[in-house]
N, C-alpha and C positions, 0 to 999 in steps of 0.2 A: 670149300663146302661150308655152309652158312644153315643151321636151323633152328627155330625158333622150340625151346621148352618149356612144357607147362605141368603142373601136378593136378590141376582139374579139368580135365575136357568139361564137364559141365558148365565151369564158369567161363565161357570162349563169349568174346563178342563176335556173333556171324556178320552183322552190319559191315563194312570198312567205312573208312574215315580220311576224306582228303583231305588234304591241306597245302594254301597257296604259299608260296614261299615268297618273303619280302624282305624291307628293310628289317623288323622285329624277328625274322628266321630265321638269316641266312649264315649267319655263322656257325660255324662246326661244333661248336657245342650244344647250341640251341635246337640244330638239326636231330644232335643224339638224344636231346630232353626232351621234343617232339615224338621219337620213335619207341623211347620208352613210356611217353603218357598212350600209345598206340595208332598213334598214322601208321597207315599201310598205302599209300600213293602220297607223293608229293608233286602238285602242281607246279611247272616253270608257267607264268603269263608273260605271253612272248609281248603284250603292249604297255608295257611295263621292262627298262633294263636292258642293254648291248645284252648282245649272243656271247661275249666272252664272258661277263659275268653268270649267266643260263652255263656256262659248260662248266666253270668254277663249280657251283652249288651241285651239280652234278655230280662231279667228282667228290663232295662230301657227304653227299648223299649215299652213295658206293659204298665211301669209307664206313661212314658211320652206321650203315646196313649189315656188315662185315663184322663189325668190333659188337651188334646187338646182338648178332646170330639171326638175321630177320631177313627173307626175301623182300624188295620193297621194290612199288612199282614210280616209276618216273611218267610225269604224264606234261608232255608240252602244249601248250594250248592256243592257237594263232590268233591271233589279232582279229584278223578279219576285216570286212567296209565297214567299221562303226562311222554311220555318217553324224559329220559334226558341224559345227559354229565356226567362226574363225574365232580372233580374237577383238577384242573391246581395247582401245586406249586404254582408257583409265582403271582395264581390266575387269570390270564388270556394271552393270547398268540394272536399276529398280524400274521393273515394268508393272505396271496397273491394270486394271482391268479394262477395257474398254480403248487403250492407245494402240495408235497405229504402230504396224512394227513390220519391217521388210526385211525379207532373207537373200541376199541380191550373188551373182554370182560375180558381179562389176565391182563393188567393194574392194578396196584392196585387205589383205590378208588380216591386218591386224590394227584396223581403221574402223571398228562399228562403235556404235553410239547409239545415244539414246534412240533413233530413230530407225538402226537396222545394222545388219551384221554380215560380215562375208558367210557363204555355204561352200564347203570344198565338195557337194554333190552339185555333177552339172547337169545330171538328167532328172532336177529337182521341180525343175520348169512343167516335164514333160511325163512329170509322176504326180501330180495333184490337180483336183480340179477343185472350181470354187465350194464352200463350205466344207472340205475335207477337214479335218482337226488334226494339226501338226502338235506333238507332244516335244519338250523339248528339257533335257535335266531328269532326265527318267521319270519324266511327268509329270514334275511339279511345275512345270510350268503349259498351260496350253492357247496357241493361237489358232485364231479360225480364218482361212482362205479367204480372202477376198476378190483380190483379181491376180490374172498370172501372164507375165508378158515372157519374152525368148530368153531374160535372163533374171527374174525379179520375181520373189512370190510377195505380195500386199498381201497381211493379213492384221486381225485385229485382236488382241490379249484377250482373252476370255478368262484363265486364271494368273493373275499375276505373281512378281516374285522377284528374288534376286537372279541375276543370271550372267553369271561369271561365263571366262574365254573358254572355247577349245569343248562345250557342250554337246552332249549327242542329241539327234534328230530321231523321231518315230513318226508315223503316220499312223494314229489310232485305224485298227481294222489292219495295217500291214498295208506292203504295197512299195516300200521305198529298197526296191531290191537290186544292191547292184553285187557286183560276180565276188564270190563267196571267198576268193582267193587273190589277195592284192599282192600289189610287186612287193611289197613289204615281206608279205609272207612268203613269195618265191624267195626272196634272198633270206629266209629264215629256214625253210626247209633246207636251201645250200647247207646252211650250219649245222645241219642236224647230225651228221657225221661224228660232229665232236663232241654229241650229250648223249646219242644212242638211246631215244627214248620207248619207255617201251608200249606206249600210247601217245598219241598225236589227236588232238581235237583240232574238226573245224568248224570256224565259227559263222552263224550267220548262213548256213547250206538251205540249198533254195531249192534243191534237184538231188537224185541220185548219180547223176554225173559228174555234182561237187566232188563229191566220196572217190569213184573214181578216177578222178582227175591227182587228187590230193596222193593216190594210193601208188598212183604210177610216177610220180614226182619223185615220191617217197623211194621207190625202187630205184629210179635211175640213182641217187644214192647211196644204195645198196642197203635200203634199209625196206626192215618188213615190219613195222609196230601196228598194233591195232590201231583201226580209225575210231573214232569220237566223234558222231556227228554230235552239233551244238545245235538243238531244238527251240528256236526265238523266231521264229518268223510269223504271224500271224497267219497267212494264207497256207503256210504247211500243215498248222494242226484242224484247216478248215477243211482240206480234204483226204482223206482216209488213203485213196489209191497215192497220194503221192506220197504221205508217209509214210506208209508200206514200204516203198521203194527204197527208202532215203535206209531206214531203220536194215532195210534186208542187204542191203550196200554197207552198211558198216558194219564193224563190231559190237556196238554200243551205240546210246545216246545219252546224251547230256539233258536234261531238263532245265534249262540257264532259263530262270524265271524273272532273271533284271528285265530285259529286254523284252520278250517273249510277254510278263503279266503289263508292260506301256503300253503294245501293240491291243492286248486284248481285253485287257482290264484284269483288277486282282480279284473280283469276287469271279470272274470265268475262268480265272487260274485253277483255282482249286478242282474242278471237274476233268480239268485237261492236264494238270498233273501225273490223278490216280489212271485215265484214261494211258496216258504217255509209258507209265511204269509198266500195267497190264500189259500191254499191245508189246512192248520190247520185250519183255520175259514171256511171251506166247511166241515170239518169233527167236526162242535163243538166241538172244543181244543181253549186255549188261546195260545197266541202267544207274545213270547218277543222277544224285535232284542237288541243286546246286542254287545258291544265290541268298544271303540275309538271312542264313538260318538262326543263328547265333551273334547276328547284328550286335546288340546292346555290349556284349561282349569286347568290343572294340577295347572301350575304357570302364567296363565295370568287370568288376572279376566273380560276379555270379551273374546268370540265364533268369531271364526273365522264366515265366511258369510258360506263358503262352510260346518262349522258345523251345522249351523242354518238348512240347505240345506238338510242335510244329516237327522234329527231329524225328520224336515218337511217329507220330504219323505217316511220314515220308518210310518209316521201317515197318510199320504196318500194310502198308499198299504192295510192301517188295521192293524196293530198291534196294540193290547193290550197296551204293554206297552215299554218304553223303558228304558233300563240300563244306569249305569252309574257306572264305576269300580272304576278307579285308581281315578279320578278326584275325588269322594267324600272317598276315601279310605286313599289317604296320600297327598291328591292335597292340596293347600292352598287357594284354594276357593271354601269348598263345598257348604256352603248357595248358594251363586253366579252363581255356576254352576246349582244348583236343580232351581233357578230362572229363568238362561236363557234356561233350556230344558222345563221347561214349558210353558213359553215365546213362542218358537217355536211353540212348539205341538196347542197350542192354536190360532196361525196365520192359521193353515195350516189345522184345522178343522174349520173355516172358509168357505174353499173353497167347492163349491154344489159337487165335487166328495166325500168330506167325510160325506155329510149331505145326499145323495141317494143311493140308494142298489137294484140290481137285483138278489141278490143273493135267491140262491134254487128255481126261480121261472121254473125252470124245471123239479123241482123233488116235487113225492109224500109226504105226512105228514107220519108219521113212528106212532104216537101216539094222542092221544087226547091233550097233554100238549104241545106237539111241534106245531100241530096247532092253540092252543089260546096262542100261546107266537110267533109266527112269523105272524100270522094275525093282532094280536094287535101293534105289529111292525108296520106294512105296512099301518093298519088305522091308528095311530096316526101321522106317518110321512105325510098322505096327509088329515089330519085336521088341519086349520088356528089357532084354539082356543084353540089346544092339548098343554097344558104346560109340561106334561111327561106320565111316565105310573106307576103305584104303582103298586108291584107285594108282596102278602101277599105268604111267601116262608118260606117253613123248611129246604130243601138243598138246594136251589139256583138254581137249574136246568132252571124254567123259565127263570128269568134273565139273565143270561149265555145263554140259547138260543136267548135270545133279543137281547145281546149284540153281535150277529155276523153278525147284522143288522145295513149298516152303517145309523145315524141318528144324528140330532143335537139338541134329547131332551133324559133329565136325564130319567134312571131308576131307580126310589127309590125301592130299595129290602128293604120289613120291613121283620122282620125277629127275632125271640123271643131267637134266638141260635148265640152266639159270635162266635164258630169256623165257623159257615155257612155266617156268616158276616167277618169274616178276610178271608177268603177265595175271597171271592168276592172281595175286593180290588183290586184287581188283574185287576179284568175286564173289559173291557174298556165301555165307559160310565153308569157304573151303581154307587149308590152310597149307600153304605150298612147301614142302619137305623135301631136300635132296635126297636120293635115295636112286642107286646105277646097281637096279633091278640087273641088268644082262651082265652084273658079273658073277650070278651064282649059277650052278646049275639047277634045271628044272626041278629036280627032287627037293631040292635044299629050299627052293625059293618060299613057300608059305614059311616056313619055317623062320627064315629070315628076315624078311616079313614082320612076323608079331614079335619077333627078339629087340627089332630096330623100334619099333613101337611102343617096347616095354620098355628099353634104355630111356627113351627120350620123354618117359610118363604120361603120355598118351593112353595106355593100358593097363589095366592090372587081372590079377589073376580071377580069374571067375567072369573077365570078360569074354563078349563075344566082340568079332570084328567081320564086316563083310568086304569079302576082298572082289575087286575085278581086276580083269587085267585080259591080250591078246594072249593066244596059244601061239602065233608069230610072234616071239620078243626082238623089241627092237625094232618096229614097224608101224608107222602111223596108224589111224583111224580100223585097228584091226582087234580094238576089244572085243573081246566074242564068249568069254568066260565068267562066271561070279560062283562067291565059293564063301559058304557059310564057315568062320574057325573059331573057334575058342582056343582061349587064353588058359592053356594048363602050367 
């Protein structure tokens, strides 16, 4: 039984806060110095590190969640088709502007030259036509189509650069899409057994049949982790019904703005960001915005303003939560950097756009639990004396609905089940509390209730607290109850 104490619910950061785990992470102490500057998810990247090292980090991850008193959620994240370069002899070649340069699929693996470079995509032939614009270095480099034979694209530098081995390929506009889920990642999901993650992205999803596909993988397993779809593809944010689909198939989405702003450029990022955050918290999904937040951080051990900026922002549209890759992965100041994103996040929920919420007031309730979980939202946020909402919960459902309510009071998810508590972590302002509701009797239950609340400093006296919970205890998706109590 693991839970997290605090002496101010006022001062809670609701944002969460990922972070990648790396060479600069992964040791057991660094893991607990992470969880006390405040990660509440850590990333495994599965393209990056063997599976045994991913189940190590795991297991201290556990530990060190255990010794914090902190629920925390594990999120493995797949690889994916990142289509790439082969390699260069001499390991990397200075290209100019205006030279010829071929992407050839005949090339042997790690023979390219000044003049062209193996492609490990074969359907690269049969995905461009002339003047397409191949991005290539996450953009810093761009060539333009020229002629395309069965195995060879001719194209010509348009922006030159250095361009070291093993680089990834984009096709501005999107388009170079192959199957979301490689053998790489089938034999990484085999592994999964031994990390029990309690999230799973995937990368690179082109379809809602990704999602599905990924889920049932997952099960034969015997594993049920939220899915993560990973939002980079340019033709997915170019049509609304397939996002729909993709978004309503999984748990979540990622906002992975590496890939995603090559495809479509970084000044149309910005629009399909706030757009991305909105559309997932309208369709009860979490939402992570991910990628450079906190770049500079790598090796300087303070955030530029325009990072602060960028952090801020991302908590003002509603997200969930935000990432953090390279900087807590091989940067030299993860503590520092997990500091100053929540630093941020916490300035910027401050502001009354992230304490009020109109949201769904145009649309019917779908169920009895959806409207005593967004009613009890919308009273507690316009009661003076409301300290938060305690929601007695077996999968989370309530909560997760609350939380797509923006507000600036905690929800404590008590909660008798660990995976329905690491899960939660994820969600933006709730805060996952053990708490095995069905073993009081129904008399005693408010009661105990606000005694476990007062122990753990959550409450004090003259508080109020809104409680829900099912009249079946013990019974999924069967909230049906909400109960105004003060704290005597």
């Amino acid at each position: 039984m693991i839970n997290e104490r605090i002496q101010d619910p006022n001062s809670l950061r609701r944002t969460k806060i990922v972070a990648t785990v790396g060479p600069s992470s992964q040791s057991q102490d660094m893991i607990g110095r992470l969880l006390g500057a405040g990660v509440d998810v850590f990333r495994l990247n599965f393209s990056h590190g063997a599976q045994a090292d991913h189940a190590q980090v795991a297991q201290h991850i556990r530990r060190q969640a255990g010794h914090h008193g902190r629920y925390v959620g594990i999120l493995a994240d797949l690889q994916g088709p990142k289509i790439r370069i082969g390699g260069f002899a001499d390991g990397a070649v200075m290209l100019q502007a205006g030279d010829p340069f071929q992407l050839s699929l005949t090339i042997a693996a790690d023979a390219g030259d000044q003049r062209g470079v193996a492609v490990e995509y074969k359907a690269l032939p049969d995905s461009v036509d002339q003047d397409d614009i191949l991005l290539l270095d996450d953009g810093k480099l761009r060539l333009r189509v020229d002629d395309v034979s069965e195995t060879t694209v001719d194209c010509t530098v348009v922006v030159g650069g250095r361009l070291s081995s093993r680089k990834g390929v984009n096709k501005l506009g999107g388009g170079l899409a192959a199957p979301a889920l490689t053998e790489k990642d089938l034999d990484d999901i085999r592994a999964m057994p031994g990390i029990e993650p309690d999230f799973v992205a995937v990368s690179f999803v082109s379809s809602a049949e990704d999602i599905v596909y990924a889920r049932q993988l997952l099960a034969d397993q015997g594993l049920n982790p939220a899915i993560i779809a990973k939002i980079e593809r340019a033709e997915v944010v170019a049509d609304t019904a397939l996002l729909n689909s993709i978004i309503d198939a999984s748990d979540g989405v990622m906002v992975a703005r590496g890939d995603l702003g090559v495809e479509v450029g970084d000044a149309q990022l910005i629009g399909i960001q706030k757009n991305l955050i909105s559309t997932t918290r309208k369709r009860d999904r979490m939402v992570i915005t991910a990628t450079q937040m906190m770049e500079s951080m790598i090796s300087n051990s303070v955030p530029t303003r325009a990072e602060v900026f960028d952090v801020a922002n991302a908590v003002l549209d509603g997200t969930d939560a935000v990432m953090l890759s390279a900087e807590t992965a091989v940067g030299d100041f993860p503590v520092e950097v997990v500091t100053a994103m929540a630093d941020a996040a916490v300035g910027a929920e401050q502001h009354p756009v992230a304490r009020t919420s109109k949201y769904r007031l145009d649309r019917e309730f779908s169920s009895a639990q959806e409207m005593i979980a967004l009613s009890a939202m919308y009273g507690a946020n316009h009661f003076p004396s409301m300290r938060g909402l305690a929601c007695l919960t077996e999968q989370g459902t309530t909560p997760t609905m609350m939380s797509r309510l923006s507000s600036g009071l905690p929800i404590f998810a008590l909660s008798r089940r660990s995976d329905t508590l690491q899960r939660l972590a994820l969600c933006r302002g709730v805060i996952p509390l053990f708490f095995d509701f069905t073993a009081f009797a129904a008399q005693d239950l408010e009661a105990r209730t606000i005694e476990f609340l007062v122990d753990g400093g959550y409450l004090s006296r003259g508080d109020y607290i809104l409680l829900t919970m099912g009249s079946a205890q013990g019974e999924s998706g069967k909230t049906d109850l909400m109960k105004i109590l003060p704290v005597e």
